[in-house]
C-alpha positions as CSV (number, residue, x, y, z in Angstrom):
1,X,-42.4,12.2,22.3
2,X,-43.2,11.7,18.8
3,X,-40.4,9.5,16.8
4,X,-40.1,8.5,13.0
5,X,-38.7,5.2,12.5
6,X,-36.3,3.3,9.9
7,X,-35.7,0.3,8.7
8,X,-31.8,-1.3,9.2
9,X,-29.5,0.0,7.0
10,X,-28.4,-2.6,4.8
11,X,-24.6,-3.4,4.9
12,X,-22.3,-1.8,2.4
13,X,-20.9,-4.3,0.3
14,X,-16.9,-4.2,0.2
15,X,-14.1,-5.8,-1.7
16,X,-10.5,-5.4,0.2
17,X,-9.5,-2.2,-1.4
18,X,-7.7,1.0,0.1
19,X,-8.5,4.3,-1.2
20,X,-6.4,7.1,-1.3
21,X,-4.4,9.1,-4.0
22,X,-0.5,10.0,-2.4
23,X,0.7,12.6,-5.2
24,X,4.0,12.9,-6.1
25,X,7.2,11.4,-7.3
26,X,9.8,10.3,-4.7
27,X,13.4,11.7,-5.2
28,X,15.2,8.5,-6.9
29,X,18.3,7.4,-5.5
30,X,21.0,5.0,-6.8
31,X,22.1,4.3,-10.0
32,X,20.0,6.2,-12.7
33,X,18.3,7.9,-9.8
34,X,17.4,11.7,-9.7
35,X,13.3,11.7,-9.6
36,X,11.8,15.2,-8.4
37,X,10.3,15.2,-5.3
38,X,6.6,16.0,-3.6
39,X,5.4,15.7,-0.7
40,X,3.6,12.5,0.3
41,X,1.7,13.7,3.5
42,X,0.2,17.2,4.8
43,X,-3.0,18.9,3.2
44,X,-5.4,21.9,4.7
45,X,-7.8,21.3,7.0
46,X,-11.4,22.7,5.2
47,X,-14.6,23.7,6.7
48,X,-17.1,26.3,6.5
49,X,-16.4,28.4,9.1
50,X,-12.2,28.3,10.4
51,X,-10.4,29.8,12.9
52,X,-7.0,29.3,13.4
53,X,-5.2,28.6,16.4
54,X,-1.3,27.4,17.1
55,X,-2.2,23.7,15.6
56,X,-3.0,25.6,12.2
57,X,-6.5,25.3,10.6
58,X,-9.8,24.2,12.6
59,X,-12.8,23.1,10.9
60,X,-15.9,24.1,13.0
61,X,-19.8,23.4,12.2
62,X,-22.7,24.7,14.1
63,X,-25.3,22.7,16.3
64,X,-28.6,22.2,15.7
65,X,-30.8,25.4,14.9
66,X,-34.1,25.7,16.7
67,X,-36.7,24.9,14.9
68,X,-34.9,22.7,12.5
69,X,-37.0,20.0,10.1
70,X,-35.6,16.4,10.2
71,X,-33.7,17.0,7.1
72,X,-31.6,20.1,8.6
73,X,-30.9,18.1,11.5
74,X,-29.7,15.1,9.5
75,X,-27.3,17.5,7.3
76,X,-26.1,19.5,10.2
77,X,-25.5,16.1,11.7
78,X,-23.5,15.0,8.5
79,X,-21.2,18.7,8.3
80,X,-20.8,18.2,12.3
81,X,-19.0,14.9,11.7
82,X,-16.7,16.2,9.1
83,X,-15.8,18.8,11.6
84,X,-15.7,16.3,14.3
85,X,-11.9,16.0,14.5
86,X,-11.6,19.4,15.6
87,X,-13.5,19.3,18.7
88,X,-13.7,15.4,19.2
89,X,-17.4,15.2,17.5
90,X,-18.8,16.9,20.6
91,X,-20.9,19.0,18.1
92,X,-22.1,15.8,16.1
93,X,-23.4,14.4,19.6
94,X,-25.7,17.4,19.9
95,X,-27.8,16.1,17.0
96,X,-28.0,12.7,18.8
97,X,-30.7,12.1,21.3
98,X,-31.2,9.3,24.2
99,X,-28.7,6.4,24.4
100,X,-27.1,6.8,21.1
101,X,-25.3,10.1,22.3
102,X,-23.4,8.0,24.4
103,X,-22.9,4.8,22.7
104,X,-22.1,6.2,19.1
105,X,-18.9,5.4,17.9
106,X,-17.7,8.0,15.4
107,X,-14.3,5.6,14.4
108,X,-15.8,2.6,14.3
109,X,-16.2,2.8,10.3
110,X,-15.5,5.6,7.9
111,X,-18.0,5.5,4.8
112,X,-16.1,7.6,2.2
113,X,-18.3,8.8,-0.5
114,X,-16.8,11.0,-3.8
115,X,-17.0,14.5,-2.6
116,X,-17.9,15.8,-6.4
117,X,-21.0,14.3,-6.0
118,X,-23.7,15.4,-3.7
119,X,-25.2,13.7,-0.6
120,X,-29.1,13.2,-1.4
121,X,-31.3,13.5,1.7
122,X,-35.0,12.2,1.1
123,X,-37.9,11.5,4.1
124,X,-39.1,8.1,3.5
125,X,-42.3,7.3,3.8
126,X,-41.6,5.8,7.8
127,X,-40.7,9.3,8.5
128,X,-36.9,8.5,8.2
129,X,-34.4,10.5,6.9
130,X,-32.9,8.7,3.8
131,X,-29.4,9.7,2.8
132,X,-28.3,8.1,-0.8
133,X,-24.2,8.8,-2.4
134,X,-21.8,7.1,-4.1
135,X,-19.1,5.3,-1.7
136,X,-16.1,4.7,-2.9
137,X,-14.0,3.5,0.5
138,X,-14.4,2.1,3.7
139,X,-12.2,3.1,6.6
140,X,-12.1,0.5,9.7
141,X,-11.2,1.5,13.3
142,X,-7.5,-0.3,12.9
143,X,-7.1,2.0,9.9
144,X,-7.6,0.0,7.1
145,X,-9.0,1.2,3.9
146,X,-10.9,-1.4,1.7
147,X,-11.9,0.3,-1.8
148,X,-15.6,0.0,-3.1
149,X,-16.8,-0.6,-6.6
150,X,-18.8,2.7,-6.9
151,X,-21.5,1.5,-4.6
152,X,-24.6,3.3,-3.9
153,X,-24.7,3.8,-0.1
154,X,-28.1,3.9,1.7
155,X,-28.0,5.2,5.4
156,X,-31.2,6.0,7.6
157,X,-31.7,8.1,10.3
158,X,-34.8,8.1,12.7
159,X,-35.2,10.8,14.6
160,X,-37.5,11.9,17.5
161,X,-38.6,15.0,19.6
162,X,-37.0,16.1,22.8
163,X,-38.4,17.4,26.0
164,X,-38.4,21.1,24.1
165,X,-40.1,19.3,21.3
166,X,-36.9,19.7,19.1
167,X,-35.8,17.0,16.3
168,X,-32.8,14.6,17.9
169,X,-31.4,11.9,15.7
170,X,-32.2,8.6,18.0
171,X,-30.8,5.6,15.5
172,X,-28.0,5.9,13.0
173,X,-26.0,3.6,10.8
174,X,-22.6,3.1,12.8
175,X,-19.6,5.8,12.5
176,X,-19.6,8.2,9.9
177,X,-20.3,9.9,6.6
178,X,-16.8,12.1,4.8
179,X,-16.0,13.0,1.1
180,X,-13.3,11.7,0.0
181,X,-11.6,15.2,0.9
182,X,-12.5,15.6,4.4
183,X,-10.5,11.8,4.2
184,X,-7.4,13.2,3.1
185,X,-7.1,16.0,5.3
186,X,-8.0,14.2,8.5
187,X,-6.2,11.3,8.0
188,X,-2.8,10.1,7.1
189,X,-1.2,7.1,5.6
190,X,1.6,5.7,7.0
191,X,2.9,2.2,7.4
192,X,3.3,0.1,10.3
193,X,6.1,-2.5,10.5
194,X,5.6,-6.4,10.8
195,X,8.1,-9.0,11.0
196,X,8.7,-12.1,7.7
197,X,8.1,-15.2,9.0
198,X,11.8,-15.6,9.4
199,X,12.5,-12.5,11.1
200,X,14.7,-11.2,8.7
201,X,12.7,-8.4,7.4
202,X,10.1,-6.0,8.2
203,X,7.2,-5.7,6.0
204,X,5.0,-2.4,5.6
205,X,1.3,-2.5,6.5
206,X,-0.2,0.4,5.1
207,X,-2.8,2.4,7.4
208,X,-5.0,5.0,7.3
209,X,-5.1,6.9,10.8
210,X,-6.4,9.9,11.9
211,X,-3.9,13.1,12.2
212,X,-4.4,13.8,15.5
213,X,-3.7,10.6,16.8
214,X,-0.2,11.2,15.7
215,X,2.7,9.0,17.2
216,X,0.1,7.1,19.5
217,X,-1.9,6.0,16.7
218,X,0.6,4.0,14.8
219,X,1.6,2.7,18.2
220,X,-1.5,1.4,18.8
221,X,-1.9,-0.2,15.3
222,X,1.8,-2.1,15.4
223,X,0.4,-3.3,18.4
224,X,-3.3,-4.5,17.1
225,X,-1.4,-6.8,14.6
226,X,-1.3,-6.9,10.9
227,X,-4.2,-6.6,8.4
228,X,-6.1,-9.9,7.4
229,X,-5.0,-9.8,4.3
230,X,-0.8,-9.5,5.1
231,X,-1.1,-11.9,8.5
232,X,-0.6,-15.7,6.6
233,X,2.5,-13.7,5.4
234,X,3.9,-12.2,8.3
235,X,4.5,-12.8,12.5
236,X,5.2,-10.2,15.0
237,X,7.4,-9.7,18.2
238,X,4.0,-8.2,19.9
239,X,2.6,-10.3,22.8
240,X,-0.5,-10.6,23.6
241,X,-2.2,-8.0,25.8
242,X,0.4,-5.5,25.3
243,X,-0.7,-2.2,25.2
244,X,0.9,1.8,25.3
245,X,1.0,2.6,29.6
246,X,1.5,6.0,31.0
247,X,1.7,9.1,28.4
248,X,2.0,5.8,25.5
249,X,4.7,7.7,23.7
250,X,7.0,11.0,24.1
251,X,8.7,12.7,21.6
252,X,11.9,15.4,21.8
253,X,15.0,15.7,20.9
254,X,14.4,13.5,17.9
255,X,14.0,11.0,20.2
256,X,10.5,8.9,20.4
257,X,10.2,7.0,24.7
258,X,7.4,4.4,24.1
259,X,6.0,3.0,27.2
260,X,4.5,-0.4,27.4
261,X,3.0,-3.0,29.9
262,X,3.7,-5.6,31.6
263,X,3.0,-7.9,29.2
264,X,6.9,-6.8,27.1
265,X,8.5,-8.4,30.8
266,X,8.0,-12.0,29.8
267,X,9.9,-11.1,26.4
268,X,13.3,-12.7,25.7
269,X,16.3,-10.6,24.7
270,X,15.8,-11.7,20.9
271,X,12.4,-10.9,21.1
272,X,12.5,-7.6,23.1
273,X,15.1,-6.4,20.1
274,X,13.0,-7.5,17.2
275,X,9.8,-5.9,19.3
276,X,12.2,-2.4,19.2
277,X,12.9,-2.9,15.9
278,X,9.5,-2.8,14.5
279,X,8.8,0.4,16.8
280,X,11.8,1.8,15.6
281,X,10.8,1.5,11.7
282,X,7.1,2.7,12.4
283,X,8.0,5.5,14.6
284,X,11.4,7.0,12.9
285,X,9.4,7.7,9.4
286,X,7.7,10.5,11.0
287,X,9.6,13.6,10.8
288,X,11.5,14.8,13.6
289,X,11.9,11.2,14.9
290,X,15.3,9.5,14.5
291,X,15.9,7.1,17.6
292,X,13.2,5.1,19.7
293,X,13.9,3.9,22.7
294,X,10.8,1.7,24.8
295,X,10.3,0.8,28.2
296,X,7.9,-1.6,30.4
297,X,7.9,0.2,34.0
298,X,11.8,1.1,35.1
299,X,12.9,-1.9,32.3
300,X,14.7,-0.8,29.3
301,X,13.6,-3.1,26.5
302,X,17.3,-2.5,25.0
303,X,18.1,-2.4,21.1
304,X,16.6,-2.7,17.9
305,X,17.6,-6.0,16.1
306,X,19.8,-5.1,12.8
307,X,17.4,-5.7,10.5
308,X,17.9,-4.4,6.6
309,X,15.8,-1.1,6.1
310,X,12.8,-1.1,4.6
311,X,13.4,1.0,2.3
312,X,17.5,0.1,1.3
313,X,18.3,0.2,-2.0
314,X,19.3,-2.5,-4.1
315,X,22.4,-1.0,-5.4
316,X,22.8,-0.8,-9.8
317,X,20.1,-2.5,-11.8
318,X,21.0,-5.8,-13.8
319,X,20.4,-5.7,-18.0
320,X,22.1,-7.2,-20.7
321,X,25.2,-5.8,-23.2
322,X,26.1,-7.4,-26.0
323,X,25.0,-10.6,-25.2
324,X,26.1,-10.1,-22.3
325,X,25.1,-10.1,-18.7
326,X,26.1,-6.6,-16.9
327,X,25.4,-4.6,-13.7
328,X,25.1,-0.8,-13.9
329,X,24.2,1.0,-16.9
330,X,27.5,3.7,-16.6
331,X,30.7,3.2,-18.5
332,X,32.0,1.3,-15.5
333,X,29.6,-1.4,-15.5
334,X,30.6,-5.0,-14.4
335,X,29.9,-8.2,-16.3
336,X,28.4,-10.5,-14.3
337,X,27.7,-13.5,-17.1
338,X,29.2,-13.5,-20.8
339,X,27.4,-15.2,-23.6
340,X,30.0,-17.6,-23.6
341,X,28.9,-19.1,-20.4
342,X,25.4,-18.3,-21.1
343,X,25.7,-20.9,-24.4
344,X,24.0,-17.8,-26.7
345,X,24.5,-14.7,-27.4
346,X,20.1,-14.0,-27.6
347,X,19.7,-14.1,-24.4
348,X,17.1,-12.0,-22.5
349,X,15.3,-10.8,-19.2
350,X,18.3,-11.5,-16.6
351,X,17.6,-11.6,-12.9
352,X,20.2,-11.5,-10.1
353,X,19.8,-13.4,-6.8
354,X,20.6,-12.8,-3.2
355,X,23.2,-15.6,-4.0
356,X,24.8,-14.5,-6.8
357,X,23.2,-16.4,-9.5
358,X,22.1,-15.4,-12.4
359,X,18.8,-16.2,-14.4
360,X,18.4,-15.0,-18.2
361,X,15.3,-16.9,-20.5
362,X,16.7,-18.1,-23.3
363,X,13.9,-19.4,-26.0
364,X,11.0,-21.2,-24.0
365,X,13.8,-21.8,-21.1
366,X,14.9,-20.4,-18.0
367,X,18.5,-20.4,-17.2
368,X,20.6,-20.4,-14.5
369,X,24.2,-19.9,-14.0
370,X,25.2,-19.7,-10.1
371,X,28.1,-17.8,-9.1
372,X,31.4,-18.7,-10.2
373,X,29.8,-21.5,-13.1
374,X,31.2,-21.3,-16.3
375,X,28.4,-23.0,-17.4
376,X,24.3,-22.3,-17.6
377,X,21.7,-25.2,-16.7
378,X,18.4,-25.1,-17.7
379,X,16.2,-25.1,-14.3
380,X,12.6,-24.7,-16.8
381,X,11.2,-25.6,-20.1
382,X,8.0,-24.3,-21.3
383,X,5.6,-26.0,-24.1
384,X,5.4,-24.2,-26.7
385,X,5.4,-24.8,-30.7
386,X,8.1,-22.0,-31.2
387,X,10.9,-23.7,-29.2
388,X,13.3,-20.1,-30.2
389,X,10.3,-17.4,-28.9
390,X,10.8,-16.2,-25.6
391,X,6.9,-17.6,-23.9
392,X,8.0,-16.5,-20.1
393,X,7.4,-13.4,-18.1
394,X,10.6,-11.9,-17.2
395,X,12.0,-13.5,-14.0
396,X,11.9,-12.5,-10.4
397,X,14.2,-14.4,-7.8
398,X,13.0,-14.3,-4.3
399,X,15.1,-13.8,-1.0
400,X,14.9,-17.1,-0.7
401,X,16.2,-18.5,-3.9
402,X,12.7,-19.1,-5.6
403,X,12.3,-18.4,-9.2
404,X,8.4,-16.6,-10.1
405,X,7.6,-16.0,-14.0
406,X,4.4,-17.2,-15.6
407,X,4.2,-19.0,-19.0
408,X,0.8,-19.4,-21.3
409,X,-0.9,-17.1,-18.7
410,X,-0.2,-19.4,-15.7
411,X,1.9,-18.3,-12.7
412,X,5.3,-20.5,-12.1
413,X,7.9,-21.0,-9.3
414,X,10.9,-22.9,-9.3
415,X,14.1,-23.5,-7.2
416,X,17.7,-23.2,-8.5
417,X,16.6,-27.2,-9.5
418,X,13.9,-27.1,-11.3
419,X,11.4,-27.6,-8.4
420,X,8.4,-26.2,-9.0
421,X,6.4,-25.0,-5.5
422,X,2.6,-25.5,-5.8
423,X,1.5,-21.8,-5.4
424,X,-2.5,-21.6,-6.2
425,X,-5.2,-19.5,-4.7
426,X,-9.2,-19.4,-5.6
427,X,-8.4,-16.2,-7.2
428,X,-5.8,-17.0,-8.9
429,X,-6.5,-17.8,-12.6
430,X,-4.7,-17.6,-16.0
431,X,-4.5,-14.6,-18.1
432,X,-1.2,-13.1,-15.5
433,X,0.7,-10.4,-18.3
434,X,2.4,-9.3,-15.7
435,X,4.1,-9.9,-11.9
436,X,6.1,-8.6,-9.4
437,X,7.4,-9.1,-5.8
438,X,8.0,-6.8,-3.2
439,X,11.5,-6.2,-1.6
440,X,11.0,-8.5,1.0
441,X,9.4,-11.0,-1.1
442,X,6.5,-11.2,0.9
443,X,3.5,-9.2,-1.3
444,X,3.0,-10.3,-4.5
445,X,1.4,-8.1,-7.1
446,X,0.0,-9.4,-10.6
447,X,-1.6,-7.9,-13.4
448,X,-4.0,-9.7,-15.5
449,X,-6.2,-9.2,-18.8
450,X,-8.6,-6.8,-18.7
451,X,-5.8,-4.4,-16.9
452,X,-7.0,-6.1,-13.7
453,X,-4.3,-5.8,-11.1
454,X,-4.2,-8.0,-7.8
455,X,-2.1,-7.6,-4.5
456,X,-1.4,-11.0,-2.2
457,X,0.7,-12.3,0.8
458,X,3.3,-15.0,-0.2
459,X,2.7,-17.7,1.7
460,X,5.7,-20.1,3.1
461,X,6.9,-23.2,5.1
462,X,9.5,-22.7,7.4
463,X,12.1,-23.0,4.4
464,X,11.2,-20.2,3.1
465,X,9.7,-22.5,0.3
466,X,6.1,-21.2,-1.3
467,X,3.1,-22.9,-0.6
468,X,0.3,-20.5,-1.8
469,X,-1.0,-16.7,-1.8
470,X,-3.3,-15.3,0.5
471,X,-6.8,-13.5,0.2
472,X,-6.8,-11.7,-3.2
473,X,-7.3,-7.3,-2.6
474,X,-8.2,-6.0,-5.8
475,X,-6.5,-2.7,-6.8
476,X,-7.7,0.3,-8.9
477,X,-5.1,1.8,-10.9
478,X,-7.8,3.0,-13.3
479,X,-8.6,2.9,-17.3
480,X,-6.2,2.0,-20.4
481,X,-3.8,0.1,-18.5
482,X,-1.3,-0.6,-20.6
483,X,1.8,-2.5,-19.8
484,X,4.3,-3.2,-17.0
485,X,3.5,-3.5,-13.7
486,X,6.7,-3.0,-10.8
487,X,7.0,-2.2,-6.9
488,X,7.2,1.7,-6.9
489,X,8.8,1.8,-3.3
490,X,7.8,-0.4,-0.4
491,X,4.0,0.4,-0.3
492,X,3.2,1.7,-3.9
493,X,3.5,0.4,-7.3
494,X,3.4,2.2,-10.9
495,X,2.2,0.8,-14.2
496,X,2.3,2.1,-17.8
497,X,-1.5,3.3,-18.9
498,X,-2.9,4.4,-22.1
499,X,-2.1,8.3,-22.9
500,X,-4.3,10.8,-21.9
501,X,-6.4,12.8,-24.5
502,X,-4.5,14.8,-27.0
503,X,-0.9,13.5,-25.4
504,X,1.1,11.2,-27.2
505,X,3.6,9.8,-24.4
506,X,2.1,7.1,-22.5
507,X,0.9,7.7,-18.8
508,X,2.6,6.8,-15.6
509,X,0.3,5.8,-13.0
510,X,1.2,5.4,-9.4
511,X,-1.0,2.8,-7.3
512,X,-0.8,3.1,-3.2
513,X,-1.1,-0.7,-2.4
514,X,-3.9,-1.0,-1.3
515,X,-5.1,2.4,-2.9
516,X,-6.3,4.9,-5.7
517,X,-3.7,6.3,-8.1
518,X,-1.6,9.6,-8.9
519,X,-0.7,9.8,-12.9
520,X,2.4,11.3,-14.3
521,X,3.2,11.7,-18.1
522,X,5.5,8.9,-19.4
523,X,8.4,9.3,-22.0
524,X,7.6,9.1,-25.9
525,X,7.4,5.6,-26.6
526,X,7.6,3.2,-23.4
527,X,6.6,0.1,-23.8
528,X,7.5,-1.1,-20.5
529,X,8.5,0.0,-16.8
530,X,11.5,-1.1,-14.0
531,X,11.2,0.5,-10.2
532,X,13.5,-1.2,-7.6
533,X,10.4,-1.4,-5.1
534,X,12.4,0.4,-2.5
535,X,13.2,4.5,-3.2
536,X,10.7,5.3,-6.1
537,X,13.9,4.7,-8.5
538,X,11.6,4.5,-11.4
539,X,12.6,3.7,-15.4
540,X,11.4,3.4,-18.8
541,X,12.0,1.8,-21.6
542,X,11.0,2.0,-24.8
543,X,10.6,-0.1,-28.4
544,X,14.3,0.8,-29.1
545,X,15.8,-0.7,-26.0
546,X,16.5,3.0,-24.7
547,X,16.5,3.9,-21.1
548,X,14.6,7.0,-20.0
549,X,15.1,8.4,-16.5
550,X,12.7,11.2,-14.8
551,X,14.7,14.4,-13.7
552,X,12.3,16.9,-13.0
553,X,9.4,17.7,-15.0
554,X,10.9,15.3,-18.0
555,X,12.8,12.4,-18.9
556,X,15.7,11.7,-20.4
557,X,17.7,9.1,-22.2
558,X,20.3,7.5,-19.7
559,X,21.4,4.7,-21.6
560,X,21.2,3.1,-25.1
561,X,23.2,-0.2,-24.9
562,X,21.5,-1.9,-21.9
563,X,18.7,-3.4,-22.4
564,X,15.9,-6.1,-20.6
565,X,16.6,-4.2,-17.3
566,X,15.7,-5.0,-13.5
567,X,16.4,-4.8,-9.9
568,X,17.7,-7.5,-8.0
569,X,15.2,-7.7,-4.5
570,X,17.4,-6.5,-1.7
């Protein structure tokens, strides 16, 4: 048997990005709602050759030719596994030869490379088959995407002659090879639900799992725990071991029967109902499914815990009037805070907490006025030589009462005292323009110079108090990042970028988090975005304080007296 040889493959260097652009505007809902809607899921299957059968469109490829030189093998190899989720990559294992045809693992890892560009095949001088492209994503077996800087992937295949003296591929870099494409059709993104630390809220981990897997696969994920990145932020009601039994999960009638083992037995009643909760948020976000009910054996694991939804919304945004401190933007809006109480009437940036209090900077201070005060207290001071200029990042109050803004570049957090929490990470350095926190309060996202934009886990004592941020996952939301930077619903975020050529309205970019952007065009003029992080409730505003609200294809004015405005976090 003759057989050409290869060196190892060198490992693909990744950062913790996922890749993968979700098109489309949400349809807004709440006050100064009314966004147009796309889809976020679906696509055609492609191929070369299709046939079509009841589950729509089949990509086939054909197995080896006879007579085929190493290089056809290797590309009919590479086409075989982008039609391998058709037929379960029982074609790609006809390229393979010896133990490998058994031992491949297809899933293991997903290289995506940017289908635009062509694959190079070369033979190396040791008789391997090189293959050279430009990845841009790597997909893990659990279904996380991490997002690559552009790297130049090198793969080698060796390859040998069978009994009929044929070429066989005999050692291969693990899993496979798609463009970016074959990546959106085959696989979908969908969240799994996690439990806060506290257990009061569920928290979104965004995966990447392939179609046909459907209701099973984001079973299995909720089950394999969260991503690295979002663990020092979250816990989960899964025990260890447990795993789908029987047909794993059965859908009809709108109604999703999960089956699990033994291990859910040894759960208490609390933790049985927070275990159905998070199956209940994972599985009722696929359409058709609108109840989950799970099982271990003949035991009924009972009710979901009553857990806020993900994605509730946060009711009318917050601004200032006047001086004053209103809710809603309508004619009916309430006044939550008059300049009165505030102490000035140049008051800016106010921010509504769970409690009731109110936070406005005033000058280089923060201040606070809790419900029912007839008075504001300064909680924070910052050092500056222009004691009147407002030096702060506009506030964001926590679930749990905590206070985040940055001054001179440099992330802070405060109670409703004045306590400042010692949040610091390796990654974190100065330079932050702009910040946000998710609903839950959990993921915190943070824009620096050089339009860099950074995704973390909030990291907290059993207070609820925060002690630091977790493994930094660098997101791409692209050139000419401009300003703003806000939660666009529970896994996305938007941003305001640079106008594209020949357009004078600035661009809105959409960012899956982790992920690769959509782009919208912006109204004439904004200078800064709001979202409420929930619904993909998205506004602008622009240099003279006006509101602008997407209906449709455009966006209009929605209000012209409110102005600095925000979403409280649910």
């Amino acid at each position: 048997m003759t057989r050409r040889t290869r060196p190892a493959p060198p490992a693909a260097p990744v950062t913790r990005r996922r890749a993968l652009a979700v098109l489309g505007w949400s349809a807004a809902a709440g006050a100064l709602a009314g966004c147009a809607s796309l889809p976020r899921s679906g696509g055609v299957t492609r191929s070369d050759a299709v046939t079509k059968d009841d589950s729509g469109l089949v990509q086939t490829a054909a197995g080896p030719a006879d007579g085929a030189t190493v290089e056809q093998i290797v590309s009919g190899f590479l086409r075989a596994c982008e039609a391998g989720f058709s037929d379960d990559f029982a074609t790609a294992r006809s390229f393979l030869l010896g133990p490998v045809r058994t031992s491949w693992e297809p899933l293991g890892v997903v290289r995506v490379y940017q289908g635009s560009k062509a694959r190079v095949l070369e033979v190396a001088d040791d008789g391997s088959v090189q293959v050279s492209t430009e990845q841009t994503a790597s997909l893990g077996s659990t279904g996380v995407l991490t997002q690559v800087d552009g790297t130049t992937l090198d793969a080698a295949y060796s390859l040998a002659t069978n009994a009929a003296g044929e070429w066989r591929i005999v050692d291969l870099p693990g899993g496979i090879l798609l463009p970016s494409s074959a990546l959106a059709d085959n696989f979908i993104a969908r969240p799994v639900y996690f439990l806060t630390r506290d257990r009061r809220r569920l928290v979104p981990d965004l995966r990447f799992l392939p179609r046909r897997d459907g209701e099973k696969g984001l079973v299995t994920a909720l089950l394999g725990g969260p991503a690295s990145w979002l663990a020092p932020a979250v816990t989960t009601a899964v025990p260890k071991g447990l795993a789908l039994v029987d047909d794993g999960v059965v859908t009809g009638g709108g109604t999703a029967q999960v089956s699990l083992s033994e291990e859910a037995e040894r759960l208490t009643t609390a933790q049985r109902a927070l275990l159905v909760a998070q199956l209940s948020a994972t599985l009722t976000q696929v359409d058709g499914i609108d109840s989950v009910t799970a099982s271990t054996g003949s035991d009924d694991l009972g009710e979901a815990a009553d857990l806020p939804e993900p994605g509730a919304s946060p009711g009318a945004l917050v601004g200032m009037s006047g001086g004053n401190v209103v809710r809603g933007a309508s004619s009916t809006r309430t006044t939550l805070v008059t300049s009165d109480v505030l102490g000035t009437k140049e008051a800016r940036y106010p921010a509504l907490g769970v409690d009731g209090a109110v936070y406005v900077l005033s000058g280089a201070s923060l201040l606070r006025v809790g419900a029912g005060e007839r008075a504001a207290t300064a909680v924070l001071s910052a050092d500056t030589d222009d004691p009147s200029k407002i030096v702060m990042l506009p506030p964001v109050v926590d679930r749990h009462g905590w206070v985040w803004t940055a001054s001179a570049g440099a992330l802070t957090v405060v109670n409703a005292q004045g306590l400042r929490a010692e949040v610091s990470a390796d990654w974190l350095t100065d330079g932050i323009e702009a910040i946000d926190l998710s609903a839950e309060s959990e993921r915190l996202l943070v824009r620096t110079s050089g339009a860099t934009i950074t995704l973390a886990a909030v990291i907290r004592d059993e207070d609820g108090a925060p002690t630091g941020l977790g493994e930094a996952v660098r997101l791409l939301p692209g050139s000419g990042a401009r300003a703003g930077l806000a939660w666009f619903d529970t896994t996305d975020l938007c941003l305001l970028a640079e106008p594209s050529d020949g357009d004078d309205a600035p661009v809105v970019r959409r960012v899956q988090a982790p992920g690769t952007l959509s782009a919208s065009p912006g109204a004439q003029g904004a200078a800064s975005i709001v979202a409420n992080r929930t619904d993909g409730t998205v506004l602008l505003v622009d240099d003279s304080h006006q509101v602008w609200q997407r209906v449709g294809a455009t966006w209009r004015v929605v209000s012209t007296d409110v102005t600095d405005v925000s979403y409280p976090l649910v």
